[in-house]
C-alpha positions as MATLAB code, in Angstrom:
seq = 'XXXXXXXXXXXXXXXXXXXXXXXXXXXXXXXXXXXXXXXXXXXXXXXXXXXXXXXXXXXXXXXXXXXXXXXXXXXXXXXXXXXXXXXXXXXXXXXXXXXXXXXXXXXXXXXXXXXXXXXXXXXXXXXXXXXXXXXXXXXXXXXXXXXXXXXXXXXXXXXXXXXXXXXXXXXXXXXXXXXXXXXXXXXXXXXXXXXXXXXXXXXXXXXXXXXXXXXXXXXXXXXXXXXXXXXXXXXXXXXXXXXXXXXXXXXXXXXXXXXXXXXXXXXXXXXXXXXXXXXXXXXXXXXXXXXXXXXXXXXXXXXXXXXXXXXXXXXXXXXXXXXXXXXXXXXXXXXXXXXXXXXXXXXXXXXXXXXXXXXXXXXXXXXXXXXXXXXXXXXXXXXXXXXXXXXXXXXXXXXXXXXXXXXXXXXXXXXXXXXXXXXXXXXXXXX';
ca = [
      -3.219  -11.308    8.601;
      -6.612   -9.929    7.941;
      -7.225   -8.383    4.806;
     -10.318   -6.630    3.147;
     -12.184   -7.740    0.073;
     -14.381   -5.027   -1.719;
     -17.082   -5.910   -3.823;
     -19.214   -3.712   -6.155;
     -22.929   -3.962   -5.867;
     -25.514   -4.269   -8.747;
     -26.476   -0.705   -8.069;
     -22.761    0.545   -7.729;
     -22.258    0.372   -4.256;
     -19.279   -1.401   -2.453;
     -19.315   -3.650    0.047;
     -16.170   -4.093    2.062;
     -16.063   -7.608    3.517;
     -12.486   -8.395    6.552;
     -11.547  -11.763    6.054;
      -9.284  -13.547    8.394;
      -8.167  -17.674    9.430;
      -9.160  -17.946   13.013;
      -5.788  -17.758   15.694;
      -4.134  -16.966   12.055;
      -3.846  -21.468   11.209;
      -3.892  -21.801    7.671;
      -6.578  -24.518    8.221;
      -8.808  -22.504   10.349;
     -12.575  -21.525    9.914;
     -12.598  -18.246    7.766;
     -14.185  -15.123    9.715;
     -15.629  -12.393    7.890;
     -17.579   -8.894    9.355;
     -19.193   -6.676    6.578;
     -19.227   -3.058    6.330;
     -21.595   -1.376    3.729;
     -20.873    1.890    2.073;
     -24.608    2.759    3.832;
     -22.459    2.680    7.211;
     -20.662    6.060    7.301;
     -16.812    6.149    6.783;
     -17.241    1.993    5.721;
     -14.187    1.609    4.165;
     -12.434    3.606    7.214;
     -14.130    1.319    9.556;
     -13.174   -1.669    7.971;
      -9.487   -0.520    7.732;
      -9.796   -0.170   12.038;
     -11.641   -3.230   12.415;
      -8.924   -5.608   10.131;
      -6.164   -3.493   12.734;
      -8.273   -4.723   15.615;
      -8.415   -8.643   14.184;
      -4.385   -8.511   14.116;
      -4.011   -6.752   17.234;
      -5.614   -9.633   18.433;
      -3.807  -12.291   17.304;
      -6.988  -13.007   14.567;
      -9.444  -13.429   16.537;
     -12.982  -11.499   16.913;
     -12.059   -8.031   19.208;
     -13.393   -8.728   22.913;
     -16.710   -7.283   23.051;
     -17.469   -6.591   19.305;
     -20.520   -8.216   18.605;
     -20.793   -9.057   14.982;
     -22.921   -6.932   12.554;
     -23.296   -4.632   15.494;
     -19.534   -3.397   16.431;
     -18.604   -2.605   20.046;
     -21.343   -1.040   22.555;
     -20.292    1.870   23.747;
     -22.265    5.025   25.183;
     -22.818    7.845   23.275;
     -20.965   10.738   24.740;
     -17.408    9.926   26.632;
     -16.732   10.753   30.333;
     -14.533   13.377   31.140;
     -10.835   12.514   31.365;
     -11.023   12.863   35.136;
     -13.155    9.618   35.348;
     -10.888    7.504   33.401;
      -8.548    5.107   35.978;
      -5.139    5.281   33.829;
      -2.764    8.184   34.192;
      -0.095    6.160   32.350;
       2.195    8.083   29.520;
       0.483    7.329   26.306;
       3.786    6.513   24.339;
       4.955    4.192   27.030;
       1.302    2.207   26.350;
       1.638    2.559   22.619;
       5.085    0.965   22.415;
       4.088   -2.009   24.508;
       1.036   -2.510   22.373;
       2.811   -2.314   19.175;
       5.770   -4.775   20.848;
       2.670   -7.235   21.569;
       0.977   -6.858   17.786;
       0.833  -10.215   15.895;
       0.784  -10.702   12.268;
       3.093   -8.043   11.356;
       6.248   -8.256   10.290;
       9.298   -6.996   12.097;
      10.248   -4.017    9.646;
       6.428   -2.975   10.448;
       6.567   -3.382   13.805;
       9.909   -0.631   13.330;
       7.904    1.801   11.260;
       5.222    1.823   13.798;
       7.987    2.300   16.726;
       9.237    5.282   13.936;
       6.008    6.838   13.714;
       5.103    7.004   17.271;
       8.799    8.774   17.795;
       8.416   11.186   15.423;
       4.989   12.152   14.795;
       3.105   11.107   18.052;
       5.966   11.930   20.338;
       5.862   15.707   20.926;
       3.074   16.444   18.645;
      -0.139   14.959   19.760;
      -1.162   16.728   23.260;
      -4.236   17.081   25.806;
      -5.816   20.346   26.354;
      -7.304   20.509   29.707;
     -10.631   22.593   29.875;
      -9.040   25.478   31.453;
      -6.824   25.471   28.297;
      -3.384   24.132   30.140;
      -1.578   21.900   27.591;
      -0.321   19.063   28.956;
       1.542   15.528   27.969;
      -0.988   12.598   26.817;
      -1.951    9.906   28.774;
      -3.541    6.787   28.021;
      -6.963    8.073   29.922;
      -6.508   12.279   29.118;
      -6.738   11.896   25.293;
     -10.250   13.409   23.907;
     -11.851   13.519   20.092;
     -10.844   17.147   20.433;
      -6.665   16.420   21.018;
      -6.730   13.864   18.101;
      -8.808   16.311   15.852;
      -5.649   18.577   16.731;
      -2.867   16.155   15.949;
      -4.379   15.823   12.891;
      -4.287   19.252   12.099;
      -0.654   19.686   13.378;
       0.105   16.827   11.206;
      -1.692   18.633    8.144;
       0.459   21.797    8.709;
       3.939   20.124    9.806;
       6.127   22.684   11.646;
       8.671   24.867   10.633;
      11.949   25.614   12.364;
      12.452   28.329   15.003;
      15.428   29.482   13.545;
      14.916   29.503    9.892;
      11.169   29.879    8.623;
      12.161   28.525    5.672;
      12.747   25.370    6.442;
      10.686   22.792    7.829;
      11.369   20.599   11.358;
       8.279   18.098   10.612;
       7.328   18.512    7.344;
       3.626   18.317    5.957;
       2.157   14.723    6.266;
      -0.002   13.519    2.883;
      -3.364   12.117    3.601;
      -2.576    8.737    3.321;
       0.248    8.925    6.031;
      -2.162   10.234    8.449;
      -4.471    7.476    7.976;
      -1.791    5.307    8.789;
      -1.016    7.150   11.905;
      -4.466    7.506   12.826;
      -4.682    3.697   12.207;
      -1.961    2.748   14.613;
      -3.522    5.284   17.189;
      -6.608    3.885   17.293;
      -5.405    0.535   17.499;
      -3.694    1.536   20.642;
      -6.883    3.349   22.115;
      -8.816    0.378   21.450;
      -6.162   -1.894   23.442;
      -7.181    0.915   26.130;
     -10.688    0.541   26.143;
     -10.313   -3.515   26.032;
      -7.888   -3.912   28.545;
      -9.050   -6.031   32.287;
      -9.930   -3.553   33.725;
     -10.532   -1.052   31.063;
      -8.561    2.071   31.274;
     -10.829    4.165   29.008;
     -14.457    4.037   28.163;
     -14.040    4.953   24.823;
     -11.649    5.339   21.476;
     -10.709    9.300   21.102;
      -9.823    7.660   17.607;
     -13.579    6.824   16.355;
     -15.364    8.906   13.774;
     -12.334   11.077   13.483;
     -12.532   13.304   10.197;
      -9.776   12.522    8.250;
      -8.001   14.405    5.390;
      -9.751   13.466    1.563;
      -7.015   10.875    0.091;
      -7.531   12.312   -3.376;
      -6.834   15.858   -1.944;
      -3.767   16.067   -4.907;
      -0.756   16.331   -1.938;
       0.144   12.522   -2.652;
       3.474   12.217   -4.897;
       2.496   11.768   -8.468;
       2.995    9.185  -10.232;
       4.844    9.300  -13.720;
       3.592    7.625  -16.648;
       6.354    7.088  -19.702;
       5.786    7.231  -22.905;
       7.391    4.382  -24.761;
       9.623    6.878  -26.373;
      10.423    8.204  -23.163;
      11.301    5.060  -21.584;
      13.968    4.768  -24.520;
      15.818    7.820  -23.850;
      16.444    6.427  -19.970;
      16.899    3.262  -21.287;
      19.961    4.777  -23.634;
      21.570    6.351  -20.788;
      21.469    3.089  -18.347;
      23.597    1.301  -21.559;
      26.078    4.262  -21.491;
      26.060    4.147  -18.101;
      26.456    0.673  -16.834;
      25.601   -1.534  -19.646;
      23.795   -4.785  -19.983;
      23.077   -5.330  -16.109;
      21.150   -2.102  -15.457;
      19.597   -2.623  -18.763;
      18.172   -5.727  -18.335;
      17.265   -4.906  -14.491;
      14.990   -2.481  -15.761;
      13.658   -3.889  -18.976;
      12.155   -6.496  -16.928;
      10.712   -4.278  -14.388;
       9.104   -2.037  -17.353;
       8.202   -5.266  -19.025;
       6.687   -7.358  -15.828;
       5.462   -4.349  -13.547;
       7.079   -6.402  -10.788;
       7.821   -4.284   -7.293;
      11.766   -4.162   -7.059;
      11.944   -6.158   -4.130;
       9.853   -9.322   -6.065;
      12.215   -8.585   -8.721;
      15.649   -9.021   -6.862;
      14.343  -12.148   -5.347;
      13.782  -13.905   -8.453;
      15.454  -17.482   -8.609;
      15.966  -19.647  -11.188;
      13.308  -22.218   -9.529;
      10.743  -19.476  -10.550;
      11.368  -19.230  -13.833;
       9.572  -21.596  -16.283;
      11.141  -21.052  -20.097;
       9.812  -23.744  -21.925;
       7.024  -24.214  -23.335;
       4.765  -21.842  -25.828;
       4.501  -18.813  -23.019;
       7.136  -18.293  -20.923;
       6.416  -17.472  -17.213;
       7.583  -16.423  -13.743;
       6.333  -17.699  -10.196;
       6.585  -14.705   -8.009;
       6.833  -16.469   -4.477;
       8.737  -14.203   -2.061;
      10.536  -10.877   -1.613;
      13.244   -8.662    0.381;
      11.586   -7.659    3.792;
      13.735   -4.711    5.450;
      13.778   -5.585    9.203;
      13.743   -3.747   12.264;
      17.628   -3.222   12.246;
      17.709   -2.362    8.408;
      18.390   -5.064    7.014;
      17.114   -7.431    4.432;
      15.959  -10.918    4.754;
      13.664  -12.859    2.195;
       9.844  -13.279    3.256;
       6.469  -13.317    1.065;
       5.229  -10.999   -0.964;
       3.791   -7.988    0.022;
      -0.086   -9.668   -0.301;
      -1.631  -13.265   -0.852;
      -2.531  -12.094   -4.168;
       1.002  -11.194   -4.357;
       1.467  -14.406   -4.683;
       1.315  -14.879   -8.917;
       2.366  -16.090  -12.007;
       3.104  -13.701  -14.818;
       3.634  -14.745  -18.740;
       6.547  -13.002  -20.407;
       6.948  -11.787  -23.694;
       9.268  -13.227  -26.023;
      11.950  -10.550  -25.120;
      11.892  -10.753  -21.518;
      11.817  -14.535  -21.382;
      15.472  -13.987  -23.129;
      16.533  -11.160  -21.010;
      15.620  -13.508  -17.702;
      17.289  -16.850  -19.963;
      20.417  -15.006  -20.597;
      20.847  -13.759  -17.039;
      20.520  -17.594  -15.980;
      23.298  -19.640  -17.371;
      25.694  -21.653  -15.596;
      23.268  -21.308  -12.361;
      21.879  -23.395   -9.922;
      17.577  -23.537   -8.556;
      18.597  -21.465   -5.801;
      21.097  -18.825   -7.442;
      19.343  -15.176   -7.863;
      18.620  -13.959  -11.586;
      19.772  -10.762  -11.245;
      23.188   -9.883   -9.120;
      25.522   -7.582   -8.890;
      29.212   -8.445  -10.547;
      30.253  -10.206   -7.319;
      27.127  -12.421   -7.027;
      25.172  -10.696   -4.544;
      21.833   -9.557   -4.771;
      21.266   -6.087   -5.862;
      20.183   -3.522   -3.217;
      18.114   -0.951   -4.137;
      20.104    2.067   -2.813;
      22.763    0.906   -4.418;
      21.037    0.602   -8.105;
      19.298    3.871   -7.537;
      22.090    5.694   -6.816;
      24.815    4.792   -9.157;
      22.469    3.355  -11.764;
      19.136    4.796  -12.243;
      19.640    8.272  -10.673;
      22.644    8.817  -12.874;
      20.993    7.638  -15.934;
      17.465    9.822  -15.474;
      19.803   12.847  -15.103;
      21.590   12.694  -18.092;
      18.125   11.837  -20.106;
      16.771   15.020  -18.795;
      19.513   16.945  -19.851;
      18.877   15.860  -23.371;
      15.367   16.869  -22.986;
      13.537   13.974  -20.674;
      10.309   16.140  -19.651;
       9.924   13.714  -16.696;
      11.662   12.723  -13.376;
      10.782    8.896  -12.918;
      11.340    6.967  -10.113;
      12.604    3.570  -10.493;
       8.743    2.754   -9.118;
       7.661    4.577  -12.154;
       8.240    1.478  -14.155;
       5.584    0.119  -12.838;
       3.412    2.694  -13.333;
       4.580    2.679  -16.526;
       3.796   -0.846  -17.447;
       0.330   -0.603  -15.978;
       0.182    2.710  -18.761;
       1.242    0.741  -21.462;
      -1.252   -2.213  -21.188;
      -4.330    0.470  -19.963;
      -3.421    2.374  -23.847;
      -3.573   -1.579  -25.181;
      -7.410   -1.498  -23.153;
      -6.234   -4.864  -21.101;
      -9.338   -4.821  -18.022;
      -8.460   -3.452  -14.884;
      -9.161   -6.525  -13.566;
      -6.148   -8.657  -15.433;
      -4.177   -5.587  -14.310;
      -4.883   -6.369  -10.530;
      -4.164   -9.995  -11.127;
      -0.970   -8.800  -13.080;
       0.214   -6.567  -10.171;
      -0.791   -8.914   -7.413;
      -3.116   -6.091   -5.648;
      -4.984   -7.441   -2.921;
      -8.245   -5.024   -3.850;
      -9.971   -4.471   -7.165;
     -10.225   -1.036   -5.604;
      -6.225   -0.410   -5.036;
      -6.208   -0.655   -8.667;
      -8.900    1.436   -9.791;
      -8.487    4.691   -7.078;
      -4.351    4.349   -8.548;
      -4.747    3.757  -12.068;
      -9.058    4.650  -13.291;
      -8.306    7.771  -14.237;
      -6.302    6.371  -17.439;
      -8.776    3.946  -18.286;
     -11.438    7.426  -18.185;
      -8.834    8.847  -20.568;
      -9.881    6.469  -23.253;
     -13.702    7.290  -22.955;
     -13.864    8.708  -26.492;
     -12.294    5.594  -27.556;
     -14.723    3.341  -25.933;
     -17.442    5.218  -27.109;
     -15.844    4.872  -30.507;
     -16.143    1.317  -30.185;
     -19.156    0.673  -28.523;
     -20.442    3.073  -31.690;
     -18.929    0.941  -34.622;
     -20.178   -2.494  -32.378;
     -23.889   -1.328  -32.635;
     -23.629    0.075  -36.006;
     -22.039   -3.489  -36.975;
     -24.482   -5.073  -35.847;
     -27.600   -3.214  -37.237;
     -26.040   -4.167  -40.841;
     -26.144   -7.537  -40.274;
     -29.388   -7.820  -39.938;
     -30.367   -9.091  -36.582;
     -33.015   -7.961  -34.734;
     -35.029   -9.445  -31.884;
     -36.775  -12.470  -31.989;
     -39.721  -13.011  -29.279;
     -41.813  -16.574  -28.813;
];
């Protein structure tokens, strides 16, 4: 798939470069496009443009010409002139059945979001005001600057104004829906013969992702962590302990953690380490089947501490290269409902009632962990490579406002490193 590598200029600007193997081969000439932040919306742009490389099978959109984009006239005919009265959700699902490069339980959420926040919700307003279904060649800036409103404001029920039929979508799910639309309006306007002239989708004003309406993240204090911790031993003991532990310890995502084998693991030597190679991938029909990790850089080796290389060495005995680390009583890998639910949930409640200010989610713990070493001041950069973020910037837009918590200290430092170095002495020396 294609991906997106941001760079930071000399003078502070980014640079967001797609990357992509032609046809998707392994061995295949590398294709890149740049987008600027002096291009408006760049990093928006590039998002579309990587969507229109896998719609595509990775290959160069028809018609873009590189450097340039697509050529396309300024103002957009009126829906009359455009040749395709066909239902818009009928197109979308055949374009999103076609999309390469995506995995199936993507290609489902895609299917999910159409049904229940295109379906019904976006519409075409006819100049004389008549509201009427979508079509692939109706759809105008105007209806999608709607949808995104109706999106913004969800809708409450008819029968009870207190609660909600389609609740309130965050920023960053609109994106996403607004990335899958335009995808499909650009299939439009690409298609033999064309059945639009132009993307309704472009230069759409989205919602502000740091708008505050995303779901917080929560940060525990090492204390904190040891009241939950207390509970899970009550609870269920040494399994759920050590589940978590590691996540706290490794910031790994659940599903890299539950697919752990023993051929990953690497014990001996001075620092012990961990090969994370593949994950749990829900599918289409809800079920879960082993693929790779959520990103190349996902792909990654992480050292252990002392502790957590005997939690993982412990968990180990008696099993084979291919057995999982962590299982449930009956051998089976654990499922994440399952250890929310009876594990974690259970465990979080009871801290709380003993005064837990906080209401992590199991995710938390990585959050957590990425807390921990930010108060140690390990570089955001490790901390990618740690994580296995794709982007520099993934890390920094989640996790820079901790690091701009320690300003004083850094100040601190930078203070007693120039005042250091003014008592010893040195001072410039010219030819």
């Amino acid at each position: 798939m294609a991906t997106i590598r941001n760079r930071v200029r000399k003078d502070g600007g980014i640079t967001y470069t797609v990357l992509w193997r032609a046809g998707g081969k392994a061995d295949a000439k590398q294709e890149s496009e740049i987008f600027p932040d002096s291009l408006e919306n760049a990093e928006q742009k590039a998002e579309l443009f990587k969507g229109l490389v896998n719609l595509n099978g990775q290959q160069w959109p028809p018609g873009w010409v590189r450097g340039k984009g697509f050529v396309q006239p300024e103002l957009e005919p009126e829906p009359t002139a455009f040749p395709s009265n066909q239902p818009l959700l009928e197109y979308a699902r055949r374009i999103v059945d076609r999309l390469t490069g995506i995995d199936e339980r993507t290609r489902g959420d895609y299917h999910r979001e159409l049904r229940l926040h295109v379906e019904g919700v976006l519409v075409h307003t006819a100049p004389d005001g008549t509201v009427v279904p979508p079509t692939v060649g109706n759809v105008t800036k105007d209806d999608i600057t709607e949808w995104v409103r109706a999106e913004e404001d969800g809708k409450v029920r008819h029968d009870d104004p207190e609660q909600w039929e389609r609740q309130p979508a965050s920023p960053k799910s609109i994106k996403n829906r607004h990335g899958v639309l335009y995808s499909v309006f650009q299939a439009a306007v690409e298609a033999e013969p064309s059945l639009r002239s132009g993307n309704p989708c472009a230069r759409t004003k989205l919602p502000r992702l740091d708008g505050g309406t995303e779901e917080e993240m929560v940060f525990l204090e090492y204390s904190e962590w040891q009241r939950v911790r207390a509970e899970l031993a009550l609870i269920c003991g040494g399994d759920g302990v050590d589940i978590a532990e590691v996540l706290v310890a490794t910031g790994l995502r659940w599903g890299e953690l539950t697919a752990l084998q023993v051929r990953d693991l690497n014990l001996s030597g001075s620092t012990p380490t961990l090969r994370v190679t593949r994950a749990w991938k829900r599918q289409r029909d809800n079920s879960l089947k082993l693929g790779p990790p959520k990103t190349k850089r996902s792909r990654r080796t992480l050292a252990l501490a002392p502790g957590t290389a005997e939690i993982v060495r412990r968990r180990i005995v008696a099993k084979g290269p291919e057995d999982f680390v962590f299982t449930t009583a009956w051998g089976n890998p654990w499922r994440h409902s399952n250890f929310y639910s009876r594990r974690w949930l259970p465990a979080v409640k009871a801290a709380k009632a003993k005064g837990l200010p906080k209401s992590p989610r199991l995710h938390d713990l990585r959050h957590t962990h990425v807390s921990w070493l930010i108060a140690k001041n390990i570089p955001l950069p490790a901390i990618q490579a740690r994580l296995g973020h794709e982007s520099i910037k993934t890390t920094v837009d989640r996790y820079g406002h901790l690091v701009r918590e320690l300003d004083a200290e850094i100040a601190a430092a930078v203070e007693v490193a120039m005042t250091s170095t003014a008592g010893n002495g040195l001072h410039l020396v010219t030819a």
